[in-house]
Structures are given as C-alpha cells and as structure tokens.
N, C-alpha and C positions, 0 to 999 in steps of 0.2 A: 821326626825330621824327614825331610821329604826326600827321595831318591836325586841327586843332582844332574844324572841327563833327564829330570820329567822337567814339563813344562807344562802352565795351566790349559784345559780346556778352556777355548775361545767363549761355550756355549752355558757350561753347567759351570765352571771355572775350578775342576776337580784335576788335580795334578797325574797328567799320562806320560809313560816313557816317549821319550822323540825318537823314537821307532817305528811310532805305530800311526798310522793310518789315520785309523777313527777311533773313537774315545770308546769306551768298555762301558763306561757309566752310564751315557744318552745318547749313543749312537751318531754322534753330530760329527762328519768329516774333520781332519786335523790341518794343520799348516800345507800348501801348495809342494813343501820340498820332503813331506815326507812326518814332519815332525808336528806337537803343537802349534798353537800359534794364540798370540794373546791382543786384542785392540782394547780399549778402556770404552769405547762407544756401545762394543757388542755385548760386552760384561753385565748382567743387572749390578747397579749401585746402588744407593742412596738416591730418595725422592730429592729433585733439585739438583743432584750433584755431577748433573750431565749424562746421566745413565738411569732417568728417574721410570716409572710405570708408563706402560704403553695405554694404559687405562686413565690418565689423567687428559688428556687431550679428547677423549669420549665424551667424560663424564664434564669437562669443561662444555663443551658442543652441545651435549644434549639441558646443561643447565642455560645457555645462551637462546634456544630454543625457545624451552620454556619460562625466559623472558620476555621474549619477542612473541609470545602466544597470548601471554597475559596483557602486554600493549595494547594489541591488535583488540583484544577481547575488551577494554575500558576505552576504543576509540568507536567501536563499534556502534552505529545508531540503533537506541532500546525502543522498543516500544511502546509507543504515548502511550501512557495512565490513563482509561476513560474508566469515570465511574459506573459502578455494575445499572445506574438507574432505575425507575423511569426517569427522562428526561422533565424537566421544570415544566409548569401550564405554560401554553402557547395564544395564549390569548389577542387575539388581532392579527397572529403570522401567517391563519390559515386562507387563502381568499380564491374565489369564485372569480375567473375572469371571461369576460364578454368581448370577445373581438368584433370590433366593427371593420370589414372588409370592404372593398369597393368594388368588386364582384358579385360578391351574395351575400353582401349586409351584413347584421350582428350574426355571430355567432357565438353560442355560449357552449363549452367544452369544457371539461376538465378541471383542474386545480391549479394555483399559481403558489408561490409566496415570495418575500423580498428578502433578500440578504443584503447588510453590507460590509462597505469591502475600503478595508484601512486606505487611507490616502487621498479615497474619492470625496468630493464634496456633496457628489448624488448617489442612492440607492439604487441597486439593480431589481429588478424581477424577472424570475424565472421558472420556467415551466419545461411544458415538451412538445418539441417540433412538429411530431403528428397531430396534434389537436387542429393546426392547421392543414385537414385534409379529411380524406371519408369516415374516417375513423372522431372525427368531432362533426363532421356533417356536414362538410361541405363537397361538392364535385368533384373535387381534383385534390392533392397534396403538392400546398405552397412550396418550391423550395429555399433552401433557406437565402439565396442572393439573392428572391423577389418578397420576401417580407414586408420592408421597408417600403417597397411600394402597393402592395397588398393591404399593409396593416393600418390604417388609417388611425386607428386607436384602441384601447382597451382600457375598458372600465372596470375596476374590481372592487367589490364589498368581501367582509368581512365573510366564509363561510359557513359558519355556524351561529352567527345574529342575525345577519342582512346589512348589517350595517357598517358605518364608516366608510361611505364610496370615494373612489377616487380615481382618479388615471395614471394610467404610464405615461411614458412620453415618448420616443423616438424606438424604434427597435435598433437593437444593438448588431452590427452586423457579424456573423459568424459564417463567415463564407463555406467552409468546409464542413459543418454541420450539416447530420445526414442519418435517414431511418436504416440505415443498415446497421443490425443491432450489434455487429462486430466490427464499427469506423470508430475512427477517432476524428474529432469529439461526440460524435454518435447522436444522441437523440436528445436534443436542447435548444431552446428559446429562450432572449434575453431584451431585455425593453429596462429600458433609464426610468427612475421613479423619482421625483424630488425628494430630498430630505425630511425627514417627518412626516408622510406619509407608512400609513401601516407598519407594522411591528414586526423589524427585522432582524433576520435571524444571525449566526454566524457559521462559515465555512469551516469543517473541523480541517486540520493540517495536513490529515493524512486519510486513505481509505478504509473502510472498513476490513477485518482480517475474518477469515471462515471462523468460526464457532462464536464470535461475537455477535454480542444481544444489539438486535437495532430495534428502531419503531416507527412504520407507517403514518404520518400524524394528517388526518384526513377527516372528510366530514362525508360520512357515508349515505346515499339514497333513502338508508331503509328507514332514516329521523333519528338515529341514534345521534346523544351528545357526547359519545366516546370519539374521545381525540387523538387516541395514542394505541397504535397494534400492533403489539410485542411481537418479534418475528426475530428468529438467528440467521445467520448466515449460513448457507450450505456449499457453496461454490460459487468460485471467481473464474469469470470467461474474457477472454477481448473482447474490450467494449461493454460487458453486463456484470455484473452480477445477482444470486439469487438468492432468496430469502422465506424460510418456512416458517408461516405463522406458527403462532403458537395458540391452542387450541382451534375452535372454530376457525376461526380467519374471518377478515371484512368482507362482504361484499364491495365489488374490485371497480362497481361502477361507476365513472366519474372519479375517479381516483390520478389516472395519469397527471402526471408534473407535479404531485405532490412532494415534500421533502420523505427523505428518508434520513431519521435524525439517530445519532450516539448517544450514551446514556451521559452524557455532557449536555444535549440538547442542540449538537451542533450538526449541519448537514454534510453528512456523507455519502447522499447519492438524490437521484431525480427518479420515481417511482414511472414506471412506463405502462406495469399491466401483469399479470398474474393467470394463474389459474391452479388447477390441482393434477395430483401427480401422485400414483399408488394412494390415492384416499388423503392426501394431504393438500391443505391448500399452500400456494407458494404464491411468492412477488419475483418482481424481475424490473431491474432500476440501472439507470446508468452510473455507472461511480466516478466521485468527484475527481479521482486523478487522470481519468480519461477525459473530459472536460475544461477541466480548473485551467491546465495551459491556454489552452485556444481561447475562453473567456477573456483571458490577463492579457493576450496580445490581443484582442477586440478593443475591453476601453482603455489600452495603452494609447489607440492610433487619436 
C-alpha cells in the first residue's frame, strides 16, 4: 500500500512523497508547488486511450508515404516496348531524290524517304536541309524559307532498284529549320507526296534512349544490297544525337536524310552524316522529338 502523502510521477507514473522535488526513479521534475503532480495526457496509457504511442503518427506518415510513392510510381510514363529487331524489309521506302532547282538545275543528293502521318489525306517526304547546298552540290546553302521558291520539284525512284519514279509536290514550309546541328528543328526538309506513291514508313512515338539498337537503312555507293546498319546509340546532344555502328560501319556516302529506324521499323531520327572516332565508325542524325513539333505545326497551317 502506497505511503498516503506520495503522489504519482507525472513522467514514469511511480508513487513519490509530495516532498520532494524531482522523482528518485527518472529524474523528471515534480509538481510546480513542490510536490508530485499527475495529468492523464502526460501519463503513457493504452494505445487509443488518449495517451496512445508517440510512434503511431510516424509509422502512420511514413506508411502514407509510401502510398503516395507507389501512385506516383504506376502514373509515371514507362518506356515504349520496341522490339530488340532488325526492323521488317523496307522495300520501296528507300529513295534517291533529284532536285530540280531553278538556279542550278537538277540536282541529285542524298537520300529521301516518305512517312505517313495519321489524319492527312497526303504523304509527306523527308530528307536533310543541307542537301540543298555545297554539301549536295550546289553554290550556296538554300535556306529553308526559300525552298518553296528554289525547289521547282523532285523526282524520286526507288534506291536500290531504280525504279518506281515519281514526284513530290510542294515543299512544306518549315520556317525555323536550320544547319546548326544544335537548333530546333535543326536539319530537315519536308515536301507533300500524294498518296500512294512510294512505301511509307511510320514516325515511332518517342525518341531513341542511349544504349538502344537502331538501324541506318540506306543504299550505299560501294553496290552493296545491304539495307539495314545496325548501330546503338552512344549519346544524346541538343539537336543530335549519335550512333556507333556496329562492326565495320557503311560507307557514309550519299547517306544524308536517310531514316534512322527502331527495331519496330519505325523512324526515330534523319541520318545527317558520320565518321570515326578512337577507330570506330559513328552516325550522327537528327531525332524525331527535336523535329516532329515543328513538322506538326507545318502541315497543321
């Protein structure tokens, strides 16, 4: 039976004479007048019972946490599924285009091919801006707001038959389009193709990621019928990205505006031009997300 002048510690709740000061047991100051002193909030009780664990409002917090971790983590955009490839035969996508100029005639440069593009009634074609300039043969480099009046027309067959010719039609105009290989949208040419003309490809969704397998699909100088040159991605820059063949690598000649496809077969960039680096050959291509907008408001107008 307890001494009848103690009274409980407020802290440990062990019965001290109202004497004393501070508690013998756990050293915790006593009542203001000298004696214990008792509140039922400071007391531990029973979980729930108004005096519950100081550790339940934690462990409530940090499980709320990781609620709101795992939301975030299944709202979050994954990245598209492309298959490891090759990409499907490309049969009729690859084409040989002929600019006729009204300055200095035809000129034939580089690579084209066609995509299309949901909603339109017409096909697009597209290539690289520099072809129209020294770098495809001619005196000067077009820029891109005098195209349209430059480009009279362009005739394209099939790259690796000769055949199936046909034309574009009007160049598309891309005001902002521009060789500086760190602009937006950087280094692209775009011309209207009727429907059904040449075998078009399709835009993939998104850009290529570094260590993903891509493929050059090109029709090379040296007469080779290899259409596809496996190359990974090594680095993403504003405006470029880059891409290390794999083994030998193509010869890079006449290669410019070719696509650069995902193991989908779909285009994720416009091939601009290459060379080698510590003994490796490499590509260097503009990517579709640096482009794809400015395209979309072209044949929006």
């Amino acid at each position: 039976m307890h001494d009848a002048d103690a009274l409980p510690c407020s802290a440990c709740g062990a019965h001290v004479h109202a004497r004393r000061t501070r508690c013998p047991h756990c050293g915790a100051p006593l009542g203001a007048s000298g004696g214990a002193s008792w509140t039922p909030q400071a007391r531990p009780g029973p979980r729930g019972a108004g005096g519950g664990s100081p550790l339940v409002p934690i462990v409530l917090g940090l499980a709320a946490l990781g609620v709101l971790a795992l939301v975030a983590a299944a709202l979050r955009p994954r990245p598209r599924r492309v298959p490891p490839g090759p990409p499907p035969a490309l049969a009729g996508s690859i084409l040989r285009p002929v600019f006729h100029t009204r300055s200095e005639g035809p000129i034939e440069a580089g690579t084209a091919f066609v995509v299309r593009v949901p909603g339109l009634e017409r096909n697009v074609l597209l290539t690289a801006l520099h072809l129209l300039g020294p770098d495809g043969g001619m005196s000067r480099a077009v820029p891109a707001a005098e195209v349209s009046a430059e480009v009279e027309a362009v005739s394209l067959t099939d790259a690796f038959t000769g055949y199936g010719a046909f034309e574009a039609e009007e160049a598309i105009l891309i005001p902002s389009a521009s060789l500086a290989s760190n602009s937006t949208p950087g280094d692209v040419l775009a011309f209207w193709v009727a429907r059904g003309e040449g075998s078009p490809l399709t835009l993939a969704p998104e850009a290529a990621r570094v260590g993903q397998r891509v493929w050059l699909s090109a029709k090379l100088v040296d007469g080779s019928d290899t259409q596809l040159h496996p190359a990974r991605v090594v680095e993403l820059a504003p405006g470029t990205f880059y891409y290390e063949y794999l083994g030998r690598g193509p010869e890079l000649q006449a290669t410019s505006g070719a696509p650069v496809l995902d193991g989908a077969g779909e285009v994720v960039g416009i091939n601009l031009g290459g060379g080698v680096y510590e003994g490796k050959p490499f590509g260097m291509g503009n990517p579709i997300d640096n482009w794809r907008p400015a395209l979309e408001r072209a044949l929006a107008r």
